[in-house]
NUTORPA-786203 format. One record per residue (C-alpha): x, y, z; residue number from 1. Coordinates in nm, 2 decimals, decimal comma, always signed. Each point is the difference from the previous one (the first is absolute). Layout:
! residues N
<site X="X" Y="Y" Z="Z" pos="NUM"/>
...
! end
This chain:
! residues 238
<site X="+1,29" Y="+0,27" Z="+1,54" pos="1"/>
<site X="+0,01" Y="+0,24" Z="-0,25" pos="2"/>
<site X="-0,41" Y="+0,02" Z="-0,09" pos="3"/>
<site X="-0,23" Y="-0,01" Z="+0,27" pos="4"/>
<site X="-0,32" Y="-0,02" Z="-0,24" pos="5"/>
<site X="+0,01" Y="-0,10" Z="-0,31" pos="6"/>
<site X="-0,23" Y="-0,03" Z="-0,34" pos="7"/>
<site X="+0,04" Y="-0,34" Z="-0,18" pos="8"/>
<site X="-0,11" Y="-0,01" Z="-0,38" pos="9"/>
<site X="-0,06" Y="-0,38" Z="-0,13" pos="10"/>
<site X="-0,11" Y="-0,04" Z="-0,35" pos="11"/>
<site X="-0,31" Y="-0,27" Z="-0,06" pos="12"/>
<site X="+0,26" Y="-0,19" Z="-0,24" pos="13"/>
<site X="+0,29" Y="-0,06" Z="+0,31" pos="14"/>
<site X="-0,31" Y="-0,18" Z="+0,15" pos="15"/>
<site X="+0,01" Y="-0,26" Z="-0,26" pos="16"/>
<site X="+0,33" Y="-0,09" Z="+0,05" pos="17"/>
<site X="+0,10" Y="-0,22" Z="-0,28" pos="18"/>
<site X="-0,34" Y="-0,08" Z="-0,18" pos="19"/>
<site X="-0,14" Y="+0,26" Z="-0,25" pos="20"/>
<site X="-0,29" Y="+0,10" Z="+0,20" pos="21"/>
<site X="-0,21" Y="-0,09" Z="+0,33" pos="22"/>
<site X="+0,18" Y="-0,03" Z="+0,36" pos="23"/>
<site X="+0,28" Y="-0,22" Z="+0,08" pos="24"/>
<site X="-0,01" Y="-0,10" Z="+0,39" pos="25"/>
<site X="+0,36" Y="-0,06" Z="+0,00" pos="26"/>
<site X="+0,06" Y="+0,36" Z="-0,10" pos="27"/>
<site X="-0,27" Y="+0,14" Z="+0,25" pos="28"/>
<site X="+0,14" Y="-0,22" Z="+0,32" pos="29"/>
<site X="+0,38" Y="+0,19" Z="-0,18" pos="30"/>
<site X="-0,08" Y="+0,32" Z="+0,07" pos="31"/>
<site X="-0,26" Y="-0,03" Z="+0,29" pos="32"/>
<site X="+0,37" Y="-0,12" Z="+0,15" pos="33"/>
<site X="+0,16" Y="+0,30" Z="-0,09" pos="34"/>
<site X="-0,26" Y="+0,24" Z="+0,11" pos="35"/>
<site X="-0,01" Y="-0,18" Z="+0,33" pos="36"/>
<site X="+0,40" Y="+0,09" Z="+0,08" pos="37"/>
<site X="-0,09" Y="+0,34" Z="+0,02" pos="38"/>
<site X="-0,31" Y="-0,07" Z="+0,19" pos="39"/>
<site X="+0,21" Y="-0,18" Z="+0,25" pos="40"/>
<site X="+0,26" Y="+0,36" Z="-0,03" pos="41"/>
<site X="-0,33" Y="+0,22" Z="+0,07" pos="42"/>
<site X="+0,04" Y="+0,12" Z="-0,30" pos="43"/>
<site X="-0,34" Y="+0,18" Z="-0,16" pos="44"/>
<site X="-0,11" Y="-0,14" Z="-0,29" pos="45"/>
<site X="-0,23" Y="+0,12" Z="-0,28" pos="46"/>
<site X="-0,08" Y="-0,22" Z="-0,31" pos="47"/>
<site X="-0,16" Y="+0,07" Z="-0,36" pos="48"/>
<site X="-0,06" Y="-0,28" Z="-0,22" pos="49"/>
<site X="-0,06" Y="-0,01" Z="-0,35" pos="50"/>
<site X="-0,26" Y="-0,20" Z="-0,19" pos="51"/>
<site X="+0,20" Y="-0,11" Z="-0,33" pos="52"/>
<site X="+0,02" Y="-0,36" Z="+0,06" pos="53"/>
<site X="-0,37" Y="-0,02" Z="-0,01" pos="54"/>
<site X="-0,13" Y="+0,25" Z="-0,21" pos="55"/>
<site X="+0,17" Y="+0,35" Z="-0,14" pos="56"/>
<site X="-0,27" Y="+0,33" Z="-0,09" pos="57"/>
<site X="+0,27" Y="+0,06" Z="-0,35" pos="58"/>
<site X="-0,04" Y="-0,36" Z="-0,10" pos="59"/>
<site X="-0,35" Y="+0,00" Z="+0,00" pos="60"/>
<site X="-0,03" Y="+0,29" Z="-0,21" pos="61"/>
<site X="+0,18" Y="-0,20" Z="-0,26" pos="62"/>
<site X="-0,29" Y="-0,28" Z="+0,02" pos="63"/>
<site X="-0,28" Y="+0,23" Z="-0,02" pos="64"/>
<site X="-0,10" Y="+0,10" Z="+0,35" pos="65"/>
<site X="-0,05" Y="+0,39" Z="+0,07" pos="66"/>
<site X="+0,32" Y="+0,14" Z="+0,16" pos="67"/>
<site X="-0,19" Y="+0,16" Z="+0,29" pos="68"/>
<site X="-0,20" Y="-0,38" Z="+0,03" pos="69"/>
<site X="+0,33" Y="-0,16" Z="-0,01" pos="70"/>
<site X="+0,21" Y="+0,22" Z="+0,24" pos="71"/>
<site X="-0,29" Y="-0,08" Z="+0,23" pos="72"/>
<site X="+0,04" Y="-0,36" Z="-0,01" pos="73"/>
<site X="+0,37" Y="+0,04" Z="+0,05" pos="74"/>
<site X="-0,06" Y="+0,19" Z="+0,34" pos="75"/>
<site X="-0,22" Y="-0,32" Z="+0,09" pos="76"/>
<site X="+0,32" Y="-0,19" Z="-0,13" pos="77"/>
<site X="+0,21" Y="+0,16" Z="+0,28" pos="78"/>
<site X="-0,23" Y="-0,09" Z="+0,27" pos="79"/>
<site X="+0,03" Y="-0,35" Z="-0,03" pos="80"/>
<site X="+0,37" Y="+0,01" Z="-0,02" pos="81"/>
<site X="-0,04" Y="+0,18" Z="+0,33" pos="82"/>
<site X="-0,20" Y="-0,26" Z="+0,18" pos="83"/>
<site X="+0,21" Y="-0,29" Z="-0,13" pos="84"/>
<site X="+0,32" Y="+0,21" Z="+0,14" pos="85"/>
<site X="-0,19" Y="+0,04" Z="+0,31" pos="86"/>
<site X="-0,09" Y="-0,32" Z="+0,05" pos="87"/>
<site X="+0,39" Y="-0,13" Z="-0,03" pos="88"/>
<site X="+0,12" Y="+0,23" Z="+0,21" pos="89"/>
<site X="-0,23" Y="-0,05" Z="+0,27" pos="90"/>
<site X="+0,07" Y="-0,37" Z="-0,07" pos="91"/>
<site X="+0,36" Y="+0,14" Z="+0,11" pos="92"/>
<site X="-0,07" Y="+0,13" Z="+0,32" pos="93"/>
<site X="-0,08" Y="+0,34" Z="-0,10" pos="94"/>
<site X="-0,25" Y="+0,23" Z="+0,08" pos="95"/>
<site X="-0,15" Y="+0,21" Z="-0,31" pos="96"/>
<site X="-0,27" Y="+0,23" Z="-0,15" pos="97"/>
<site X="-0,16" Y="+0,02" Z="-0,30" pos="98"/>
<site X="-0,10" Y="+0,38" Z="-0,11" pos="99"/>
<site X="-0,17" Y="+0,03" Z="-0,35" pos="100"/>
<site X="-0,06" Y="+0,28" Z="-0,22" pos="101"/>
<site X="-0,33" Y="-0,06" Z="-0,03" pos="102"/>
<site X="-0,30" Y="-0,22" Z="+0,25" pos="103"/>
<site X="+0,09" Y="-0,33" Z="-0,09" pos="104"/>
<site X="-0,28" Y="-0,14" Z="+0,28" pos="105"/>
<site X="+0,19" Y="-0,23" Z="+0,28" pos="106"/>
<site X="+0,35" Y="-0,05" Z="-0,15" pos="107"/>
<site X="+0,14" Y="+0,35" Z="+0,05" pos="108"/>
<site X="-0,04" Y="+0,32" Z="+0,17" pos="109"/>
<site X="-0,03" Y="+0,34" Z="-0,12" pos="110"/>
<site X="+0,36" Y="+0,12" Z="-0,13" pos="111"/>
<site X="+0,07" Y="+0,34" Z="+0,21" pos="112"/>
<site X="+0,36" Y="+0,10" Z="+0,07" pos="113"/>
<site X="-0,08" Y="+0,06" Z="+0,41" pos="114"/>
<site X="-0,15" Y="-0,37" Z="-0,01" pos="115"/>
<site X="+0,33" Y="-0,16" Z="-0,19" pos="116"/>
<site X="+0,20" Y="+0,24" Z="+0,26" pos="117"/>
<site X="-0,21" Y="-0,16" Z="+0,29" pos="118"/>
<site X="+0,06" Y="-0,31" Z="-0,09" pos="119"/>
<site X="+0,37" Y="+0,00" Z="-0,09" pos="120"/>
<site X="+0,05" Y="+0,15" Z="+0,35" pos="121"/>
<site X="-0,23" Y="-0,29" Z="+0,20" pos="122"/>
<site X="+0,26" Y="-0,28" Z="-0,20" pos="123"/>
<site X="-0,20" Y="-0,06" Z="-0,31" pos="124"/>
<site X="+0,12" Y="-0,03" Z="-0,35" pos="125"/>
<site X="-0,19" Y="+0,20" Z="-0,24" pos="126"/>
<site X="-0,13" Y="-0,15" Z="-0,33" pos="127"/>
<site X="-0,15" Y="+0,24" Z="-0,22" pos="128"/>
<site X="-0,20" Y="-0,10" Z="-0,36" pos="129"/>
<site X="-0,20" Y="+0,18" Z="-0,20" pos="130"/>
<site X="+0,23" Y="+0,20" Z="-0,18" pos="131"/>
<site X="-0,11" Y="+0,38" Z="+0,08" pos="132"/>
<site X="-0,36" Y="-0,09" Z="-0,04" pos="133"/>
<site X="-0,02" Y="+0,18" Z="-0,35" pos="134"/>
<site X="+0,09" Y="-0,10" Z="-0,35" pos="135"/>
<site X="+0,28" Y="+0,11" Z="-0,18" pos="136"/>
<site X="+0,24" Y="-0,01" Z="+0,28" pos="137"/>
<site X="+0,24" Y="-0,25" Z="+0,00" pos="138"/>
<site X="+0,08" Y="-0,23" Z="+0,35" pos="139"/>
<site X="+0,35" Y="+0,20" Z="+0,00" pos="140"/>
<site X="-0,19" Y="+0,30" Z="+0,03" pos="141"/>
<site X="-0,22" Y="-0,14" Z="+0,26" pos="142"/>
<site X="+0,34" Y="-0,12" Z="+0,15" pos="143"/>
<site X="+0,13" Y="+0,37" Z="+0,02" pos="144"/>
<site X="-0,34" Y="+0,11" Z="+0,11" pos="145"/>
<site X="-0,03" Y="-0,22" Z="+0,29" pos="146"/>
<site X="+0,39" Y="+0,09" Z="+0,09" pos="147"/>
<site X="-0,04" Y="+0,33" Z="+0,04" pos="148"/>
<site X="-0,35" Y="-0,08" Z="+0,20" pos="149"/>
<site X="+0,17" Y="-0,21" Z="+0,24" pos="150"/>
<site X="+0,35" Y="+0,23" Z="+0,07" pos="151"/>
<site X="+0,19" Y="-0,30" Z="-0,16" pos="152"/>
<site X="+0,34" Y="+0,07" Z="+0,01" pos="153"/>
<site X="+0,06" Y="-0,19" Z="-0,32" pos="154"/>
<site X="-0,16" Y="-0,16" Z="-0,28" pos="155"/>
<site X="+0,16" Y="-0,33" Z="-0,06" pos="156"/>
<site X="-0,10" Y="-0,14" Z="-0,35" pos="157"/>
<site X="+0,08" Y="-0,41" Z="+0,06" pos="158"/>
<site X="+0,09" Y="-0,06" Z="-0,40" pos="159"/>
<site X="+0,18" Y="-0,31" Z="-0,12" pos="160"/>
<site X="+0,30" Y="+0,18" Z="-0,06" pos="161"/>
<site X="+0,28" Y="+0,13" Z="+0,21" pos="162"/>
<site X="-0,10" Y="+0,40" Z="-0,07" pos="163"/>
<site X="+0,03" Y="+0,20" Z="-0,24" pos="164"/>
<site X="+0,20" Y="-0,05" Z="-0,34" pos="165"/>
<site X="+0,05" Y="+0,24" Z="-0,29" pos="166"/>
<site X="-0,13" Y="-0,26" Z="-0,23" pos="167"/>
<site X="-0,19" Y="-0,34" Z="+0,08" pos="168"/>
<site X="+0,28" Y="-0,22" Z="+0,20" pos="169"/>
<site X="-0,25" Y="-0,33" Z="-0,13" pos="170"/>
<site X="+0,08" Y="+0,09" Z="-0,39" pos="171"/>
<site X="+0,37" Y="+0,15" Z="+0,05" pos="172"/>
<site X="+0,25" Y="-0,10" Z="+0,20" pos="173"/>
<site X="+0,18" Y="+0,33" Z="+0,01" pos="174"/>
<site X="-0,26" Y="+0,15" Z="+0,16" pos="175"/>
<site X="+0,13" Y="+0,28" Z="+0,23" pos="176"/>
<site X="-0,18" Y="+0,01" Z="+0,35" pos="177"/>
<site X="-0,04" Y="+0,32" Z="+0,18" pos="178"/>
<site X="+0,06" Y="-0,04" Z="+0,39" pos="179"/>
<site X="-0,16" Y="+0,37" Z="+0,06" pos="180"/>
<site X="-0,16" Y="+0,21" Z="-0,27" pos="181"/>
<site X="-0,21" Y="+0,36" Z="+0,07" pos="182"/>
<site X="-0,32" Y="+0,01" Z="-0,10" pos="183"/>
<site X="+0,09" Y="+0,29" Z="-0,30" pos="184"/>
<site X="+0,28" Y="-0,24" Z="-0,13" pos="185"/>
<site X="-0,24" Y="-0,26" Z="-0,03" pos="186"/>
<site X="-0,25" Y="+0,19" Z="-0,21" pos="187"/>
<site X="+0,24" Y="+0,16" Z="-0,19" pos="188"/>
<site X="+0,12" Y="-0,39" Z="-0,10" pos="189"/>
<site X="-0,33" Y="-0,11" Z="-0,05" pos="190"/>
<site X="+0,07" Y="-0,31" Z="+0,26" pos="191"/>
<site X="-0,38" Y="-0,13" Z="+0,01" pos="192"/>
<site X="+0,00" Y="-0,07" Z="+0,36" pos="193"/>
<site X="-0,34" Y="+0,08" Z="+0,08" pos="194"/>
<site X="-0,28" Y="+0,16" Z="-0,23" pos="195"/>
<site X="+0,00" Y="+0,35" Z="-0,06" pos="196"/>
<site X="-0,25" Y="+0,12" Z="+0,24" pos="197"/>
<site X="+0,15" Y="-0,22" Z="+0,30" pos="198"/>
<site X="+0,37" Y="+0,09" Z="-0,07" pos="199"/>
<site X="-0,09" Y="+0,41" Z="+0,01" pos="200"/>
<site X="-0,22" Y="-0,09" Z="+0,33" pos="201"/>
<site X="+0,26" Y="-0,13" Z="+0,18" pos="202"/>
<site X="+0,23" Y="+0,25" Z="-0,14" pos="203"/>
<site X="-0,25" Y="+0,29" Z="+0,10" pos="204"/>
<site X="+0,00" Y="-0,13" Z="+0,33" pos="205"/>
<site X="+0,36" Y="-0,12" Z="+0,05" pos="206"/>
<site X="-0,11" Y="-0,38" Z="+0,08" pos="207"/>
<site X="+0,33" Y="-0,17" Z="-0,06" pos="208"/>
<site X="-0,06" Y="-0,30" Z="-0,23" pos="209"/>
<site X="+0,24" Y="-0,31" Z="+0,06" pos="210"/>
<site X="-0,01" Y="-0,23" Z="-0,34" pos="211"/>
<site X="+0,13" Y="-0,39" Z="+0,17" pos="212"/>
<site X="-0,05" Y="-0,38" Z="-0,08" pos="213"/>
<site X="-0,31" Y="-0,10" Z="+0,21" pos="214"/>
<site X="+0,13" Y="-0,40" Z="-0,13" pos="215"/>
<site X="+0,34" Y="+0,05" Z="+0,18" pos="216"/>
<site X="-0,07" Y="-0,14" Z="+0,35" pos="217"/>
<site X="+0,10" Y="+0,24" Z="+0,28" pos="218"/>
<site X="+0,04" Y="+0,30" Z="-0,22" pos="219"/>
<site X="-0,32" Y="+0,17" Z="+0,15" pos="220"/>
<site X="+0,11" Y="-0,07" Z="+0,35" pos="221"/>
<site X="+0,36" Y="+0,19" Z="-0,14" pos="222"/>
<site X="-0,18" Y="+0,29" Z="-0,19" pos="223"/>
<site X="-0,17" Y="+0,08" Z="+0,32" pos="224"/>
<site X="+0,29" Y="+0,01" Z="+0,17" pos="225"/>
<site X="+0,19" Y="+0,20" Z="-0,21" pos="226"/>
<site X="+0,25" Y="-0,26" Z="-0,16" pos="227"/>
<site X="+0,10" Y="+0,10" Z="-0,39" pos="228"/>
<site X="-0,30" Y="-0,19" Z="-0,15" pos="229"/>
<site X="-0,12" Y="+0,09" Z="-0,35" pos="230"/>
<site X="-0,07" Y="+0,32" Z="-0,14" pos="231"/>
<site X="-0,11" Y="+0,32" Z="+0,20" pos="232"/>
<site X="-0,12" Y="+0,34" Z="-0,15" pos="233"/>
<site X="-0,04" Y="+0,27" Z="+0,19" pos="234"/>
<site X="-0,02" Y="+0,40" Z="-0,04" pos="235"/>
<site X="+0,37" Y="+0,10" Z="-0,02" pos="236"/>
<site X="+0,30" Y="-0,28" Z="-0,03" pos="237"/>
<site X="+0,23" Y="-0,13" Z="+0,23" pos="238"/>
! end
């Protein structure tokens, strides 16, 4: 097994699996699947969710609400991506926690990275919501946040894509993927992995980030294990 303990970034919108917004159940039972093989290979796992599929902090700037209101609201968005991905994967057998940024009464606990540690060690799978807590901070950089809180050995960003390409595989079909990029080379071709702030983190910190398919049955299982799966970008190359 190549990663022992591992940070797992879902977006909110991979939740609604086909449909435009809201949770689909089919795609919730998918990956509760997939997070339950490496359960089963005691792998420790770490999960931030975004909130997009229910509500996004930019796009309700755009209808009015105050940025700092609507950032807010997205954080609460998170959270309840977090209990319905708890509640399938406890329908699957496995054992869980919910840590939020903030008090969020009798869902959740208290994000700290000791308690996520704790609990990855007793067998649990960690779900953490709430973004960082603050506004203005995007759930990638909560992602790289909680990574380095937690000693994750990787960030694995689950994408709908196989990796990284140097221009959108969806719209061109001569689209160039990268199998292993450094974090400098990335920048330097303006890539747009992560945001900014999240990419430099993880940079900063030398938290390799592993860009894969999340839809691809078995590919987490083969990331983990070290298998050529998607896009990795680490602080020097191969």
């Amino acid at each position: 097994m190549k990663y022992q303990r591992i940070l797992l970034k879902l977006s909110g919108e991979a939740l609604s699996g086909t449909k435009t917004h809201g949770l689909d159940p089919s795609r919730l039972e998918m990956y509760a699947h997939e997070i339950n093989e490496l359960s089963d290979k005691h792998v420790q796992v770490g999960i931030v969710i975004g909130g997009g599929n229910i509500f996004r902090g930019l796009q309700g700037t755009r209808q009015g609400i105050h940025r700092i209101q609507g950032d807010y609201m997205g954080m609460l968005a998170t959270v309840i991506n977090g209990m319905a991905l708890q509640d399938a994967l406890e329908s699957a057998g496995v054992r869980t926690a919910h840590l939020t940024a903030f008090p969020a009464g009798p869902v959740s606990e208290i994000m700290s990275g000791n308690k996520a540690i704790n609990h990855m060690e007793e067998g649990r799978v960690v779900i953490i919501s709430g973004g960082t807590g603050n506004p203005f901070f995007t759930t990638d950089t909560a992602a790289a946040l909680r990574a380095a809180e937690t000693g994750a050995q990787v960030l694995m960003k689950g994408t709908r894509v196989n990796g990284i390409f140097d221009k959108d595989p969806e719209k061109y079909p001569d689209a160039r993927k990268f199998n292993h990029i450094d974090f400098n080379e990335a920048i330097r071709l303006k890539l747009g992995i992560m945001d900014l702030t999240a990419f430099t983190f993880c940079m900063e910190n030398r938290i390799p980030i592993l860009v894969f398919d999340m839809n691809q049955p078995g590919n987490l299982l083969r990331a983990v294990t070290g298998e050529s799966v998607g896009t990795l970008v680490s602080p020097e190359t191969a």
